[in-house]
FIKOL-718024 format. One record per residue (C-alpha): residue in one letter; x, y, z. Coordinates in nm, 2 decimals, decimal comma. Example, Ala and Ser with C-alpha at 12.3 -4.5 7.8 and 13.67 -1.06 7.14 Angstrom:
! FIKOL-718024
+------+--------+--------+--------+
! type !      x !      y !      z !
+------+--------+--------+--------+
!    A !   1,23 !  -0,45 !   0,78 !
!    S !   1,37 !  -0,11 !   0,71 !
+------+--------+--------+--------+
//
This chain:
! FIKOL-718024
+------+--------+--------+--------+
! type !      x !      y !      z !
+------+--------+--------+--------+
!    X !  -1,51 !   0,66 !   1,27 !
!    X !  -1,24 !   0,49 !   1,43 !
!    X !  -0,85 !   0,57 !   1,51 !
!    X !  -0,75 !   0,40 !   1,17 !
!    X !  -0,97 !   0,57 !   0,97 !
!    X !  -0,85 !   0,91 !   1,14 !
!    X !  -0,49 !   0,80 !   1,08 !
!    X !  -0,57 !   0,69 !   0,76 !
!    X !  -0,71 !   1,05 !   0,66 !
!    X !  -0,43 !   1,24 !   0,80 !
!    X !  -0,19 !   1,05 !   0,62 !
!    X !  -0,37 !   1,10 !   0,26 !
!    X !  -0,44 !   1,48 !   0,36 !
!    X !  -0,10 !   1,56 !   0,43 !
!    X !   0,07 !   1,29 !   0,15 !
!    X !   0,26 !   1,13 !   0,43 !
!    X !   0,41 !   0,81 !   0,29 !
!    X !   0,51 !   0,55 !   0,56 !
!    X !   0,90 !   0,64 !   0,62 !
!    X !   0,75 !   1,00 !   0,70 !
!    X !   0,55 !   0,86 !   0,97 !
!    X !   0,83 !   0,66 !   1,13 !
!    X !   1,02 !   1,00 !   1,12 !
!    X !   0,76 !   1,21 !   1,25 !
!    X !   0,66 !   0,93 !   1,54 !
!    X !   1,05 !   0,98 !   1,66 !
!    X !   1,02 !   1,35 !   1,74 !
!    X !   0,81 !   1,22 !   2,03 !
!    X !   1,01 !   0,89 !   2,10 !
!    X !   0,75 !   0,71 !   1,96 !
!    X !   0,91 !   0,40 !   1,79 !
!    X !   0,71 !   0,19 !   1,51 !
!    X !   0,84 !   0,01 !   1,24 !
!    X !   0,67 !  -0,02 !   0,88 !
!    X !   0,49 !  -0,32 !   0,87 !
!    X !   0,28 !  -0,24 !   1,19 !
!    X !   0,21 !   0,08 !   1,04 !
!    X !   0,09 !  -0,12 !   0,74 !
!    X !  -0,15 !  -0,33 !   0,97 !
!    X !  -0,30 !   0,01 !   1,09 !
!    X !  -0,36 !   0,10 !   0,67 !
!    X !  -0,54 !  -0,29 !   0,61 !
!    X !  -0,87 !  -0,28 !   0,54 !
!    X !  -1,08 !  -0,45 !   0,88 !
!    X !  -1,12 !  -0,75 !   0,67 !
!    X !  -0,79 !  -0,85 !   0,60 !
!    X !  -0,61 !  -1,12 !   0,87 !
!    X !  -0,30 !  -0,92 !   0,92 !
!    X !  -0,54 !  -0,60 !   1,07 !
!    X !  -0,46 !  -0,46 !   1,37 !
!    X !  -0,65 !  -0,20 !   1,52 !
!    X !  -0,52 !   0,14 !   1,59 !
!    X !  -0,45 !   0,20 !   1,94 !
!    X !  -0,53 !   0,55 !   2,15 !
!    X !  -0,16 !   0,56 !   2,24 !
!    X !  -0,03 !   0,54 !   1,90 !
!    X !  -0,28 !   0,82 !   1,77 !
!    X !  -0,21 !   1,03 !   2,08 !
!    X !   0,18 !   1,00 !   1,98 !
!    X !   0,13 !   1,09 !   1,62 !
!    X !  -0,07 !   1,40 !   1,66 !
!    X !   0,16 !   1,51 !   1,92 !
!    X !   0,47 !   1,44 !   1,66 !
!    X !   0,27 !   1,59 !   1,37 !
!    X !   0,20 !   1,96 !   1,60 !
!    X !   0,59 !   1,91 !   1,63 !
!    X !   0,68 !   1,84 !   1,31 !
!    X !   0,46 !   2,11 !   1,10 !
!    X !   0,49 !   2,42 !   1,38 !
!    X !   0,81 !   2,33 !   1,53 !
!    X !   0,90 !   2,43 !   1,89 !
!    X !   0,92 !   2,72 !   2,07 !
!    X !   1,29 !   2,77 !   1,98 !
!    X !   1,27 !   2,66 !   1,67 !
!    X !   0,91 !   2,77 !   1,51 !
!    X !   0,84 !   2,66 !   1,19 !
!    X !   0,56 !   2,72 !   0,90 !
!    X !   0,36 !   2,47 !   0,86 !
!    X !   0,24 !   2,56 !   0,48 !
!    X !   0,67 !   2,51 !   0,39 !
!    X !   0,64 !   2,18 !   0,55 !
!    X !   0,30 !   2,06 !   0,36 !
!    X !   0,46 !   2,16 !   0,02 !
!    X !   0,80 !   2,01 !   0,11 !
!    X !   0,61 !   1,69 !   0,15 !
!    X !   0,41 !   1,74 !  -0,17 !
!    X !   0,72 !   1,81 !  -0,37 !
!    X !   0,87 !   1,47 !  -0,16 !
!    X !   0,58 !   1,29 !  -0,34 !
!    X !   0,64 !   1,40 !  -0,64 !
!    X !   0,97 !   1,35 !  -0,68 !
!    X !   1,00 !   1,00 !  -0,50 !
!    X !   1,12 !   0,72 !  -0,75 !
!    X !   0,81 !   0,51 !  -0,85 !
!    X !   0,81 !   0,17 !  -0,92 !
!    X !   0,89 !  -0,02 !  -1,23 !
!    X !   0,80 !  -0,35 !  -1,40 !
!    X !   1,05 !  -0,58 !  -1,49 !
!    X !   1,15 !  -0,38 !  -1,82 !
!    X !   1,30 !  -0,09 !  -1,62 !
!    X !   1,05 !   0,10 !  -1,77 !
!    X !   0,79 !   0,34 !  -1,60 !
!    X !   0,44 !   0,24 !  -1,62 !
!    X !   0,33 !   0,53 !  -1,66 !
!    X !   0,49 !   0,58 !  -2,05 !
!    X !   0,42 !   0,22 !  -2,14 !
!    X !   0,12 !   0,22 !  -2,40 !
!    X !  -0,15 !  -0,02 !  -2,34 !
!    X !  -0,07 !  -0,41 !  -2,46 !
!    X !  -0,27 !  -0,48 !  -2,77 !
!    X !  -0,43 !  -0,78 !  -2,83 !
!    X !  -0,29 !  -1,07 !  -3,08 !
!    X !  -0,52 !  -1,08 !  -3,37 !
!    X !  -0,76 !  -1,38 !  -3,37 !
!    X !  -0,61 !  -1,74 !  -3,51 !
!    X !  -0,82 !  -1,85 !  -3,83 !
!    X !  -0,99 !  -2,11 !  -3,83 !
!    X !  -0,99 !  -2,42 !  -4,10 !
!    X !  -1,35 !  -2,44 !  -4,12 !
!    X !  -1,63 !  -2,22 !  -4,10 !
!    X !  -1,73 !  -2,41 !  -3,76 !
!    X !  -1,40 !  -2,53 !  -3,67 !
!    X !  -1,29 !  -2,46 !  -3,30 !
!    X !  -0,96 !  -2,47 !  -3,16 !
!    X !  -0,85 !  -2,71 !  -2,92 !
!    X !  -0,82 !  -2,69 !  -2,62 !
!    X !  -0,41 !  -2,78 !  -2,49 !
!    X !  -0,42 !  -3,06 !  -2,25 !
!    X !  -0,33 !  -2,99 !  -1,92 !
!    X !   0,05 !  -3,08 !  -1,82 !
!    X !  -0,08 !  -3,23 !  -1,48 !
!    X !  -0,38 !  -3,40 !  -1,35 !
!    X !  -0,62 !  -3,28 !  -1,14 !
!    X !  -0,54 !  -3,42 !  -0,77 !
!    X !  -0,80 !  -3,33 !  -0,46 !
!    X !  -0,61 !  -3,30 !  -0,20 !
!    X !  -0,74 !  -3,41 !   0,12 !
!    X !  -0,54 !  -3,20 !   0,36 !
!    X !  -0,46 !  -3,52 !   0,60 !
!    X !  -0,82 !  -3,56 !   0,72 !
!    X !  -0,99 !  -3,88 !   0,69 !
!    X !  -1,30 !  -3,90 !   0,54 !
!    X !  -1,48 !  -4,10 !   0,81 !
!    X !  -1,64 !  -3,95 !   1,06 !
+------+--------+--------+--------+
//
């Protein structure tokens, strides 16, 4: 198990969305922005994957201890802050399709009912396409 997959886990345990993160990574002085938070999320596969450091985990627990307990002035519970994130989560807008509609209350699409045909073998035909196929060659020459 590497530092992703430990970041990772914290993140779904605690229902930490990325904005929280950034937050919580400030308390130390720890600055990251989004999309290299989103590199640490990739799976190892994808190009734009970027390993997760020692420094960056170090940071984050160190953030996280402050964020759920608090300081010594200042302690806090660290259930309240859990279910203040959960209710966070809840709450937060979702997104929607192009309808304005959630996608959660849209019923399923149904499938058009079958065209009939003019002959008990008859197909349909097939629409031609509106461009021709081109291979594209990328600028290489084919000699070798």
């Amino acid at each position: 198990m590497n530092n992703n997959d430990v970041f990772k886990k914290l993140r779904v345990a605690l229902q930490l969305r990325d904005d929280q993160i950034v937050e919580i990574l400030e308390l130390v002085d720890f600055r990251i922005s989004k999309a290299e938070l989103g590199a640490f999320f990739r799976n190892t596969d994808h190009p734009n994957y970027m390993e997760c450091g020692d420094q960056v985990l170090r940071n984050f627990l160190n953030a996280l201890i402050i964020h759920l307990r608090g300081t010594k002035e200042a302690p806090k519970n660290p259930q309240d802050v859990i279910n203040t994130n959960r209710e966070a989560v809840k709450t937060a807008p979702r997104l929607q399709d192009a309808d304005n509609a959630p996608r959660a209350s849209k019923a399923p699409a149904k499938k058009p009912a079958p065209k009939k045909q003019k002959g008990p073998f008859a197909k349909p035909k097939k629409p031609e396409p509106v461009v021709e196929r081109v291979k594209f060659n990328n600028g290489k020459n084919k000699k070798g």
